[in-house]
KEVO-113524 format. One record per residue (C-alpha): residue in three letters; x, z, y. Coordinates in steps of 0.5 Angstrom, whole numbers. Layout:
<sites>
[site "ALA"; [X; Z; Y]]
...
</sites>
This chain:
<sites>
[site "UNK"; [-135; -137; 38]]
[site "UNK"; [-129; -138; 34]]
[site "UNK"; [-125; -134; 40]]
[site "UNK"; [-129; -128; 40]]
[site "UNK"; [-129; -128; 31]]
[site "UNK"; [-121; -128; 33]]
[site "UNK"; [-120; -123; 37]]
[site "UNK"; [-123; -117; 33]]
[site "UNK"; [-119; -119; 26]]
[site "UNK"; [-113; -120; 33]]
[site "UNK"; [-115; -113; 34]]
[site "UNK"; [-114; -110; 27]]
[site "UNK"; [-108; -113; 26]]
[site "UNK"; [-105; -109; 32]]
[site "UNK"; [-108; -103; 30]]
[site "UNK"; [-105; -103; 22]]
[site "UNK"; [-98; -105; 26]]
[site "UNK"; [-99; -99; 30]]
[site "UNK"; [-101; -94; 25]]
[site "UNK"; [-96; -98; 20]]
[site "UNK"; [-91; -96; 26]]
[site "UNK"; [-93; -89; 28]]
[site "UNK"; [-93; -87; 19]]
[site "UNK"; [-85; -90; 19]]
[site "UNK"; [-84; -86; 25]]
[site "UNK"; [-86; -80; 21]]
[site "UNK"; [-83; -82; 16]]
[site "UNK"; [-76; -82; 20]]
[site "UNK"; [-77; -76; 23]]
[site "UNK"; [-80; -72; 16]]
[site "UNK"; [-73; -74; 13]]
[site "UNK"; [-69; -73; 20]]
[site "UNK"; [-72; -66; 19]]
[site "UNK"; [-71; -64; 12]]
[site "UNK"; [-63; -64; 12]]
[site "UNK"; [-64; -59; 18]]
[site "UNK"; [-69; -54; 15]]
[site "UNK"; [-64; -54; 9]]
[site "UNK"; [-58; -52; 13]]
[site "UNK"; [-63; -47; 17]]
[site "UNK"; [-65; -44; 10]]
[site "UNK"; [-58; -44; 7]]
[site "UNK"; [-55; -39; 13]]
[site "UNK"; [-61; -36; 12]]
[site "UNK"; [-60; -35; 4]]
[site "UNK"; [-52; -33; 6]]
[site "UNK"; [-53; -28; 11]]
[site "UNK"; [-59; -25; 6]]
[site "UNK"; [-52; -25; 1]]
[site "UNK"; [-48; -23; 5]]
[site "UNK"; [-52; -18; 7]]
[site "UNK"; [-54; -14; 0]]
[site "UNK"; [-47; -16; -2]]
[site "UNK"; [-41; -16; 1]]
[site "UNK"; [-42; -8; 4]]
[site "UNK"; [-43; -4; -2]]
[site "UNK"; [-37; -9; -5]]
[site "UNK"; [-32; -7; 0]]
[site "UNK"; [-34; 1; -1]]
[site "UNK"; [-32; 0; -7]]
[site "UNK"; [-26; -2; -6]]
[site "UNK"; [-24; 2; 0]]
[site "UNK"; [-25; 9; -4]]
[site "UNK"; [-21; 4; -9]]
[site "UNK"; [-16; 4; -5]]
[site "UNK"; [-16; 11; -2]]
[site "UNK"; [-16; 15; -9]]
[site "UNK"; [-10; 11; -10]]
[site "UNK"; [-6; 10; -4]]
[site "UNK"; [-8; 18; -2]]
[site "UNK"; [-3; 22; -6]]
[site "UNK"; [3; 19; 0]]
[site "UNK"; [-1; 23; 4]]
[site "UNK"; [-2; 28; -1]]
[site "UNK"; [5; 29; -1]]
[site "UNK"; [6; 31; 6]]
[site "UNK"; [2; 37; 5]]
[site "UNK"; [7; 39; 0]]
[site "UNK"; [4; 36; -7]]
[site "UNK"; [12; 35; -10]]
[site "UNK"; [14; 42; -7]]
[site "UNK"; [8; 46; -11]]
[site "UNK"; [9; 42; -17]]
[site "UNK"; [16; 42; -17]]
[site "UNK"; [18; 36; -18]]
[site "UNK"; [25; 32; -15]]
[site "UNK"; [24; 25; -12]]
[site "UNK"; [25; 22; -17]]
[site "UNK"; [19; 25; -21]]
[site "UNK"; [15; 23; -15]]
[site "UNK"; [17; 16; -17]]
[site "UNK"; [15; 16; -23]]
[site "UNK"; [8; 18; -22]]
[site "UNK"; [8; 12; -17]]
[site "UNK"; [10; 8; -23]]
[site "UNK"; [5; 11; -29]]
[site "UNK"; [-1; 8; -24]]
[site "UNK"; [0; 1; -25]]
[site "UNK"; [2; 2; -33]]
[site "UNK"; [-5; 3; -34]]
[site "UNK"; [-7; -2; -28]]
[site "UNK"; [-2; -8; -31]]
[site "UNK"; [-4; -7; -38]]
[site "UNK"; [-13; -6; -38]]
[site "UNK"; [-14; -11; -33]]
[site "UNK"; [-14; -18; -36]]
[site "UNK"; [-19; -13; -42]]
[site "UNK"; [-23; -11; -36]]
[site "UNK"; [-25; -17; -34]]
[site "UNK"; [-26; -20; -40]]
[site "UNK"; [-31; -14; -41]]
[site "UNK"; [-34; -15; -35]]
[site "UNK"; [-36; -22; -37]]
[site "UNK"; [-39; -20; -43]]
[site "UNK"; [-43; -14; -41]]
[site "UNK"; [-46; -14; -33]]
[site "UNK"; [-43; -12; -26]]
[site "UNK"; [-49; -7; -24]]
[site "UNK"; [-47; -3; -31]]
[site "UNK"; [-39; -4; -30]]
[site "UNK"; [-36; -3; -25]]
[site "UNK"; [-41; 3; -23]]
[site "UNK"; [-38; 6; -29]]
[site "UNK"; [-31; 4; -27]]
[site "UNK"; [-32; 7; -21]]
[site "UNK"; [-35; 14; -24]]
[site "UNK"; [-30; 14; -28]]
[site "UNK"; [-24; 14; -23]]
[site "UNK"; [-28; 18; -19]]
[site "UNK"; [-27; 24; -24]]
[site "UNK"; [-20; 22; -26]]
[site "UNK"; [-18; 22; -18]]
[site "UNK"; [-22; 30; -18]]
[site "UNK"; [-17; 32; -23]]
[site "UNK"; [-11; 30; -19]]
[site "UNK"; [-13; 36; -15]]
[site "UNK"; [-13; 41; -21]]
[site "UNK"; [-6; 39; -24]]
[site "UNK"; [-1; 44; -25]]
[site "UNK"; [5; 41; -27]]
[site "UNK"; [10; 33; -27]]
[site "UNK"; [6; 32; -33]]
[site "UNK"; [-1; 33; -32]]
[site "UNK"; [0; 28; -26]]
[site "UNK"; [3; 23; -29]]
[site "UNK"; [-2; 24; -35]]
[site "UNK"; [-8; 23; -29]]
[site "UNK"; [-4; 18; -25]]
[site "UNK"; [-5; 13; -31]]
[site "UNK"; [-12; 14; -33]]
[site "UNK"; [-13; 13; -26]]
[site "UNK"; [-9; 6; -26]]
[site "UNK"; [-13; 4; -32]]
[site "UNK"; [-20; 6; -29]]
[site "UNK"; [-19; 3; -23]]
[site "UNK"; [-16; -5; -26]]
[site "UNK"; [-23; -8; -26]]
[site "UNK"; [-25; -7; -20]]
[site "UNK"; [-22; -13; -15]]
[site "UNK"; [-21; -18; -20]]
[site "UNK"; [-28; -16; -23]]
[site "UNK"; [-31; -16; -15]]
[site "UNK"; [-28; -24; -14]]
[site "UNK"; [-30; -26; -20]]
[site "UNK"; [-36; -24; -18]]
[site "UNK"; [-37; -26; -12]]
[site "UNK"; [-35; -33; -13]]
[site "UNK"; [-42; -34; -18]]
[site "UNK"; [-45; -33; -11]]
[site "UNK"; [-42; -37; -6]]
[site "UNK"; [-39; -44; -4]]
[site "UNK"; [-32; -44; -6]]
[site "UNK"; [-31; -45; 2]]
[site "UNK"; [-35; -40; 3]]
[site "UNK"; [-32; -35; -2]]
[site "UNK"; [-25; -34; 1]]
[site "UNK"; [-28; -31; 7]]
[site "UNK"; [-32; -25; 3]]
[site "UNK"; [-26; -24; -1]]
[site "UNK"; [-23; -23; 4]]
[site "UNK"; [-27; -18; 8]]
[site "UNK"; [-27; -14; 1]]
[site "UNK"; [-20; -13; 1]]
[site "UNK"; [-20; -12; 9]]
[site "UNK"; [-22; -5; 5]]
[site "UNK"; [-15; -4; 3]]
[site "UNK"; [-12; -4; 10]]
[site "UNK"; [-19; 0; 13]]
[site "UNK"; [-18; 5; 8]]
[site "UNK"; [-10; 7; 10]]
[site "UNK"; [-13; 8; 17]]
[site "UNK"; [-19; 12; 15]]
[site "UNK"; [-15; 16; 9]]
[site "UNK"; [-10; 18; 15]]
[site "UNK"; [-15; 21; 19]]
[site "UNK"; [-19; 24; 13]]
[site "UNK"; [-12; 27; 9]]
[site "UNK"; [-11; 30; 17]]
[site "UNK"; [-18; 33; 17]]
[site "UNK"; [-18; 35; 9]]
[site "UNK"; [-10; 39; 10]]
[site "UNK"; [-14; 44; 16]]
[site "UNK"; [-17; 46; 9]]
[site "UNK"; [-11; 48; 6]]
[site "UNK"; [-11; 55; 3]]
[site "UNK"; [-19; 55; 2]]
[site "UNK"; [-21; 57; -5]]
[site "UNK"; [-14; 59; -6]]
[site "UNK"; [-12; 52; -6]]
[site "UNK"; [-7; 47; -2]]
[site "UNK"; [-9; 42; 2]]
[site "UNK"; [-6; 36; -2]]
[site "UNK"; [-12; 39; -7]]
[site "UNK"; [-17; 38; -3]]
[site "UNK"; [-14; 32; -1]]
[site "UNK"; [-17; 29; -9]]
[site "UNK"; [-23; 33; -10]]
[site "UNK"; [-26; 32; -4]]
[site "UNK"; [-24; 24; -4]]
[site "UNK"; [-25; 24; -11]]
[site "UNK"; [-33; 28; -10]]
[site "UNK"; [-35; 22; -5]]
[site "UNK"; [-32; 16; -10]]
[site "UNK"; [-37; 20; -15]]
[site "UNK"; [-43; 21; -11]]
[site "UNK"; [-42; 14; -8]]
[site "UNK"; [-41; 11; -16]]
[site "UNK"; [-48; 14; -18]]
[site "UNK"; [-51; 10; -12]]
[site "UNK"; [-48; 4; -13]]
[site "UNK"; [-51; 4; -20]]
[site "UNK"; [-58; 2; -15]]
[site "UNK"; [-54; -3; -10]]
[site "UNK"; [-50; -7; -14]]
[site "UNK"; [-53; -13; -17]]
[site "UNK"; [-52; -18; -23]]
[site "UNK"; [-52; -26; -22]]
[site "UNK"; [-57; -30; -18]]
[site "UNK"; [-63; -31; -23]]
[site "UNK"; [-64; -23; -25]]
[site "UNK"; [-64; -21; -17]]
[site "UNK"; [-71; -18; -14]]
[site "UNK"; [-69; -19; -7]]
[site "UNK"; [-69; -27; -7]]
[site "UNK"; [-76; -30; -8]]
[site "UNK"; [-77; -36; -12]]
[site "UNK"; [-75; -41; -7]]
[site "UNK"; [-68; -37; -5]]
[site "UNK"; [-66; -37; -13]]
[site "UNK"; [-68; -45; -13]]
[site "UNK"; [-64; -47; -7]]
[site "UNK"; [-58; -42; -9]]
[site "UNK"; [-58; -47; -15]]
[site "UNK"; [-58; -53; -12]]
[site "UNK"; [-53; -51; -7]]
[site "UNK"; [-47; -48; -12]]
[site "UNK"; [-50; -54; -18]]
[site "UNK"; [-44; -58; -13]]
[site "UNK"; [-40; -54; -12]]
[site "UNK"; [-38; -51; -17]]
[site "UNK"; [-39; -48; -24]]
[site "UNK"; [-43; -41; -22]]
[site "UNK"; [-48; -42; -25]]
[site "UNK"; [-47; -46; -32]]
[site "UNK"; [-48; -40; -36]]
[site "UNK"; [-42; -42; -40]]
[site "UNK"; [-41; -38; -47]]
[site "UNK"; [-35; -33; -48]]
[site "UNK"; [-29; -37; -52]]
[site "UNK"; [-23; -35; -53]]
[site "UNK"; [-20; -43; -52]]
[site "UNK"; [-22; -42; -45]]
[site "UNK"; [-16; -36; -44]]
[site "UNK"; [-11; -40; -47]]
[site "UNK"; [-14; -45; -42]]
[site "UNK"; [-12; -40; -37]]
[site "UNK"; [-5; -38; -39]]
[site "UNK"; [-4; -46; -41]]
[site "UNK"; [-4; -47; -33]]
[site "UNK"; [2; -47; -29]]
[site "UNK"; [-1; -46; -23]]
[site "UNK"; [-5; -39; -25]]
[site "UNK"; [2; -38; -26]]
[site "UNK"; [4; -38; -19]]
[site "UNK"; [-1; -35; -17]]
[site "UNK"; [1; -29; -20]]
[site "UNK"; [8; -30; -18]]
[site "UNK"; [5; -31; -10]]
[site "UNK"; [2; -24; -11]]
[site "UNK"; [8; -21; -14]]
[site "UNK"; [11; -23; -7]]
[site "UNK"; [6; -20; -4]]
[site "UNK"; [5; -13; -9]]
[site "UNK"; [12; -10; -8]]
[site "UNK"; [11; -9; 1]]
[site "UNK"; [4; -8; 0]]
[site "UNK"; [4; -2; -5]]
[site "UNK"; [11; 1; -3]]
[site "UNK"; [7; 1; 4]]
[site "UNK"; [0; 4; 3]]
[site "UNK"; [4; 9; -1]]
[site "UNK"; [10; 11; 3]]
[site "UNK"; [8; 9; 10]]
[site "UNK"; [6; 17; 11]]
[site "UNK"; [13; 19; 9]]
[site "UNK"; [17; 13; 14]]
[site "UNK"; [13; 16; 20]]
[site "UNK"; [14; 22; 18]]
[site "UNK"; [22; 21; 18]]
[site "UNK"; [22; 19; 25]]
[site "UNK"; [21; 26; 27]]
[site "UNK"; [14; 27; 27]]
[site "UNK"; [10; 34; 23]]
[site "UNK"; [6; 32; 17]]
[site "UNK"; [-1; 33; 21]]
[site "UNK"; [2; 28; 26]]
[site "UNK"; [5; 23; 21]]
[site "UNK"; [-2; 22; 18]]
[site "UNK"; [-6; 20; 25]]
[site "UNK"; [0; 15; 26]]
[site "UNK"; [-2; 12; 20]]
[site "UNK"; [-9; 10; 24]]
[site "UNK"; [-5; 5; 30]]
[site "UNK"; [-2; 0; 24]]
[site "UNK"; [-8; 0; 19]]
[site "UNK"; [-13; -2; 24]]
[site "UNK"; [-9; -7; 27]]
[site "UNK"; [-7; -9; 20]]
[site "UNK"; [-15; -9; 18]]
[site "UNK"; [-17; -14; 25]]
[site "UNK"; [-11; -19; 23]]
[site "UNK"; [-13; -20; 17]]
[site "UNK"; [-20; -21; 19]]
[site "UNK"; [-17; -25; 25]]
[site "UNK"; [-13; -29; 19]]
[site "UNK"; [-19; -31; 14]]
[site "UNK"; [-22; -33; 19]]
[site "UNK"; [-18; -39; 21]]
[site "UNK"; [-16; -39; 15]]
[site "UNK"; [-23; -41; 14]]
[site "UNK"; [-24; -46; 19]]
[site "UNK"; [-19; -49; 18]]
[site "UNK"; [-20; -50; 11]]
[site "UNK"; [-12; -48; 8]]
[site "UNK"; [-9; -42; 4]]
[site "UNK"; [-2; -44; 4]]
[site "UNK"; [1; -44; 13]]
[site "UNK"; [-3; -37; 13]]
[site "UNK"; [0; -35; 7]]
[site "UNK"; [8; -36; 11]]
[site "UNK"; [5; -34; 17]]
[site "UNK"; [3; -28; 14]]
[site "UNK"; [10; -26; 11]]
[site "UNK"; [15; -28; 16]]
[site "UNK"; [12; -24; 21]]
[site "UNK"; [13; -18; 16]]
[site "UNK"; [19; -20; 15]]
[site "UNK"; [21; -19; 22]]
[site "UNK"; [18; -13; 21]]
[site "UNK"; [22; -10; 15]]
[site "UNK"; [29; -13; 20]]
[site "UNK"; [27; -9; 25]]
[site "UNK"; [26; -3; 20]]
[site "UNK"; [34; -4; 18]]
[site "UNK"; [37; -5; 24]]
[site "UNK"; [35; -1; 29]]
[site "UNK"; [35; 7; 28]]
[site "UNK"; [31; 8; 35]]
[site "UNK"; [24; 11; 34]]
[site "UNK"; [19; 7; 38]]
[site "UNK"; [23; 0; 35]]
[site "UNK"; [21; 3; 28]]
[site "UNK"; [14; 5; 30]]
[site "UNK"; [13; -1; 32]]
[site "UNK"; [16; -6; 27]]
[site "UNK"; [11; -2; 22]]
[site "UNK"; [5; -6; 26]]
[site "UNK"; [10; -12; 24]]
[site "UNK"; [10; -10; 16]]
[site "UNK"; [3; -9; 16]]
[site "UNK"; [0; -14; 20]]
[site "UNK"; [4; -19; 17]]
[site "UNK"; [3; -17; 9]]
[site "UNK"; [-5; -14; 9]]
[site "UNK"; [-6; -22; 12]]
[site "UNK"; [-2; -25; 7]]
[site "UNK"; [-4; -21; 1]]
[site "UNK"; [-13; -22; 3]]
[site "UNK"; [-11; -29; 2]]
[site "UNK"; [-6; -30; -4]]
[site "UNK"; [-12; -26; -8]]
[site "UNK"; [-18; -31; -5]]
[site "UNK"; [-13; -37; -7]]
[site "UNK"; [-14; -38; -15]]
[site "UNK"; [-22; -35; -14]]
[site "UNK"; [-23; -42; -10]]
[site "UNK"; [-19; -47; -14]]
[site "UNK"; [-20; -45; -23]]
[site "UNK"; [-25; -47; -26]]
[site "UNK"; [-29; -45; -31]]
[site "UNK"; [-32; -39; -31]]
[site "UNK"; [-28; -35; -35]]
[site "UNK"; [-22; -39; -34]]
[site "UNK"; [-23; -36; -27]]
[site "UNK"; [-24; -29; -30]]
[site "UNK"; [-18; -29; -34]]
[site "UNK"; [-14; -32; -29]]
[site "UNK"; [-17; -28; -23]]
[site "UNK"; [-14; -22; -28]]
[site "UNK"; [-7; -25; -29]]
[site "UNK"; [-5; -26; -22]]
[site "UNK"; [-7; -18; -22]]
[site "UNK"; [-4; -15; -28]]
[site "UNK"; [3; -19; -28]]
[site "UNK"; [3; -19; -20]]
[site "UNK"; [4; -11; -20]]
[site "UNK"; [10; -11; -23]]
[site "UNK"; [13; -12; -16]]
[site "UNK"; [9; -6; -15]]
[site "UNK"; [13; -2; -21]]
[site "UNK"; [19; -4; -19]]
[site "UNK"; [17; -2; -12]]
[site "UNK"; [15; 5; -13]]
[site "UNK"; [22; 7; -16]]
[site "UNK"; [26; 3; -10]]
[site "UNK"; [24; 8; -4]]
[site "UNK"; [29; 13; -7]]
[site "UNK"; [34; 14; 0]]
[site "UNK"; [29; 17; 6]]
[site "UNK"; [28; 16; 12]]
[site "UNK"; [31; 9; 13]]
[site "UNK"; [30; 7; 5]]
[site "UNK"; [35; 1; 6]]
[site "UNK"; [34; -2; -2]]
[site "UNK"; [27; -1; -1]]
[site "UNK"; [26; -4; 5]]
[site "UNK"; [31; -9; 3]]
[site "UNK"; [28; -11; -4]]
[site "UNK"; [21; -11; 1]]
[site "UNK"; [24; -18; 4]]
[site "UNK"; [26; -21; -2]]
[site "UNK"; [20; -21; -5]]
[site "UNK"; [17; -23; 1]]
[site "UNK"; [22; -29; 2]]
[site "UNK"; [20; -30; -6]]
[site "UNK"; [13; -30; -3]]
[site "UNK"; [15; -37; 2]]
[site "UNK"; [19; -40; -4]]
[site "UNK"; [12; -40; -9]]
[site "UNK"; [7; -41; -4]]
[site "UNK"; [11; -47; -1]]
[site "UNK"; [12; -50; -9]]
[site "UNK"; [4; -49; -11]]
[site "UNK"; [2; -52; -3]]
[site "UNK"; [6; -57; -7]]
[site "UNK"; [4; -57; -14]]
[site "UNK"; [-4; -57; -12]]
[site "UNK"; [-3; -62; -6]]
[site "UNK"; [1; -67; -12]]
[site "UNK"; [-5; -65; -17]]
[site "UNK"; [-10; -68; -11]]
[site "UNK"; [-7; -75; -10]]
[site "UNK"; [-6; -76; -17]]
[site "UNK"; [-14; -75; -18]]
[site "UNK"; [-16; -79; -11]]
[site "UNK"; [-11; -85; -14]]
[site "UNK"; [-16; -84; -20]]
[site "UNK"; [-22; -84; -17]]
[site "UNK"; [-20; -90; -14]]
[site "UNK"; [-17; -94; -20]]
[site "UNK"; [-22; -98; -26]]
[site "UNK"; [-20; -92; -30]]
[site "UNK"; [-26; -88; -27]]
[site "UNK"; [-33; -92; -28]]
[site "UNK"; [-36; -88; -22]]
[site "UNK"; [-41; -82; -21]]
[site "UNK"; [-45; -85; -27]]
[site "UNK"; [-39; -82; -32]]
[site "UNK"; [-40; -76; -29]]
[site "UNK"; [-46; -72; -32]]
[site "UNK"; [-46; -65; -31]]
[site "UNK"; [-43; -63; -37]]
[site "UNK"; [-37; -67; -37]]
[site "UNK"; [-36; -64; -31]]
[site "UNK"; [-36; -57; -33]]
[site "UNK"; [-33; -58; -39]]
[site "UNK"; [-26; -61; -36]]
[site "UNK"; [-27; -55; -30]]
[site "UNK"; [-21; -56; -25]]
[site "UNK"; [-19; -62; -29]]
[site "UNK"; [-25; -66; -27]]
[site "UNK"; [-22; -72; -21]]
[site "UNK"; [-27; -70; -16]]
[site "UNK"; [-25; -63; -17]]
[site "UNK"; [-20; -61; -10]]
[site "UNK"; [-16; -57; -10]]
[site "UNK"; [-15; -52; -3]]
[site "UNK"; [-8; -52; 0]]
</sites>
């Protein structure tokens, strides 16, 4: 009896083991599952972001780029000649452009904090639209200087506002990249604007007026048109979006919550511009894309003419411009890629300048056409890279929002004045020595300050990981959310990307 008593209890003991073990099995395959579904529901969230983001951003910045860049393909169709201006004059116009660039940028930005993106740079957009039209209807030097300033100072808002922007959105990691994509816009719109200004000058003589009219009007018309659309497209932060349901908005949240600071709703205050201007690597990132703005510049604006001084007509010229964009756009999407997967700013900033250094040598010392044509892939497919990932850079590594804002800002306005300075050194055509000449130096400039920041940021992470592990720092407890945002870039666990 007292064996067959056993044997039922015997049996319920295995059975609650068994269902004991099968319960902790779930459990672990429950908790093996979760961390896959989340990676499986944040790629889809960043494919859904990059897809209602990125496209209409970088259409915004390719007719940027095209409505600043297209008066050197307007200046083949005879727009000197008609307005009676000398090279000198032509310069100058160049110049008053980034006067208002360089003065309204840190303003826009601040502006753009304070008001909404979908409201802003709609806005810019209509406005520069309309200043780019009247460039076709000027008459005289004075006009075009008139307009060529109103048009710099429309257009400042945008790119520092487009990366600022998108870094409320993204990982910081994953914000170079699409920063990058964005101003891949800047080289694509060299390539379109050559074959546009080629199509546009056959129109020369329609409704009494030249090609390098048509050339504003039309290029301006498609920048309003597209403006007033963008109104519809173009969103503001996280929280107020439609196309994300509650759940995308929430894991948004926790996603950026670490990261960084996108999403701390931090109050406009003064103490944080002077935070920005305070910090000695805004300034090198500003001086890093001084480097880069005088070949960039001086190479969208003058690549048309250089061509066309090897001999080919004006129609030629402008096709020529297509080959070395479009190379120019593949290497810099080539380039942010690696750039992303290896995790590194700095080495593909150098790579990118030396190669565009070559370029400009082989510009200098050889007269033979072909040499000269292809050093311009050289000079493009070493600067646009450069330049994308130069401007990511302080997008990835400040802190605090409008710290970020204003530093994005800075690194814009005080970078242009390589720009200025560029514009009034392309003087004696066709083989422009002091042009090309300067275009080297301030690339070399662009080596020495991006290797000082590789070693001022790398300084600055061994100093916070000495921190961490010292008794200094009393651990995560410490760190509270708040804490962590109001210290910013300041903060030890905070690491800055080389």
């Amino acid at each position: 009896m007292a064996t067959t008593q056993d044997a039922p209890a015997t049996d319920g003991l295995s059975e609650k083991g068994s269902t004991s073990l099968s319960d902790e099995k779930q459990q672990n395959a429950s908790a093996a599952k979760q961390p896959a579904d989340t990676a499986r529901a944040e790629r889809a969230l960043v494919r859904k972001l990059d897809l209602h983001l990125v496209p209409v951003l970088t259409m915004l910045y390719l007719l940027s780029f095209l409505d600043r860049s297209n008066i050197g393909n307007a200046k083949l169709d005879g727009l000197t000649t008609r307005l009676h201006m000398d090279q000198g004059q032509y310069l100058n116009a160049l110049t008053m452009y980034f006067l208002g660039y360089v003065l309204f940028e840190i303003p826009s930005n601040i502006v753009l904090k304070r008001l909404t993106p979908r409201l802003w740079l709609p806005t810019l957009m209509v406005v520069w639209g309309i200043v780019s039209t009247l460039m076709g209807l000027v008459h005289n030097y004075s006009g075009l200087m008139a307009v060529r300033f109103f048009l710099g100072a429309t257009e400042s808002g945008l790119f520092p506002g487009v990366v600022y922007y998108l870094s409320c959105w993204y990982k910081r990691k994953e914000s170079h990249f699409r920063i990058s994509i964005f101003f891949s816009a800047a080289s694509l719109a060299g390539a379109f604007g050559g074959a546009l200004a080629y199509a546009i000058g056959l129109m020369g003589g329609v409704g009494h007026k030249a090609g390098w009219s048509w050339i504003f009007i039309i290029e301006g018309l498609l920048t309003i048109v597209l403006a007033s659309a963008s109104y519809l497209l173009v969103h503001n932060y996280p929280d107020t979006v439609s196309f994300l349901n509650a759940e995308e908005k929430e894991l948004l949240h926790n996603r950026l919550r670490d990261d960084n600071d996108a999403l701390s709703g931090e109050k406009f205050s003064w103490r944080y511009v002077n935070i920005a201007f305070r910090d000695v690597t805004v300034w090198l990132y500003c001086f890093c894309f001084m480097g880069c703005s005088l070949p960039l510049y001086t190479l969208s604006l003058f690549l048309p003419t250089i061509i066309n001084g090897l001999g080919y007509s004006a129609a030629n010229a402008q096709l020529l411009t297509v080959p070395p964009y479009f190379v120019a756009t593949v290497l810099t999407l080539c380039t942010a890629w690696g750039s992303h997967y290896a995790n590194r700013r700095a080495p593909f900033v150098i790579a990118g300048a030396a190669l565009a250094i070559v370029g400009y040598i082989l510009l200098l010392a050889d007269a033979t056409t072909g040499v000269q044509y292809f050093a311009t892939f050289l000079c493009t497919g070493g600067v646009y890279p450069a330049t994308a990932i130069t401007l990511s850079w302080p997008a990835n590594n400040v802190s605090g929002q409008l710290k970020r804002a204003v530093a994005c800002a800075m690194q814009i306005s005080i970078g242009n004045i390589g720009a200025i300075l560029g514009t009034q050194l392309y003087r004696y055509a066709p083989r422009f020595y002091l042009g090309h000449g300067f275009a080297i130096g301030f690339l070399c400039f662009l080596v020495c300050v991006t290797s000082l920041n590789w070693y001022v940021l790398a300084r600055r992470n061994g100093a916070k990981e000495a921190l961490l592990l010292s008794e200094q720092y009393a651990g995560p407890e410490q760190d509270d959310r708040e804490r962590r945002l109001a210290l910013g870039d300041e903060h030890p666990t905070w690491k800055f990307q080389l």
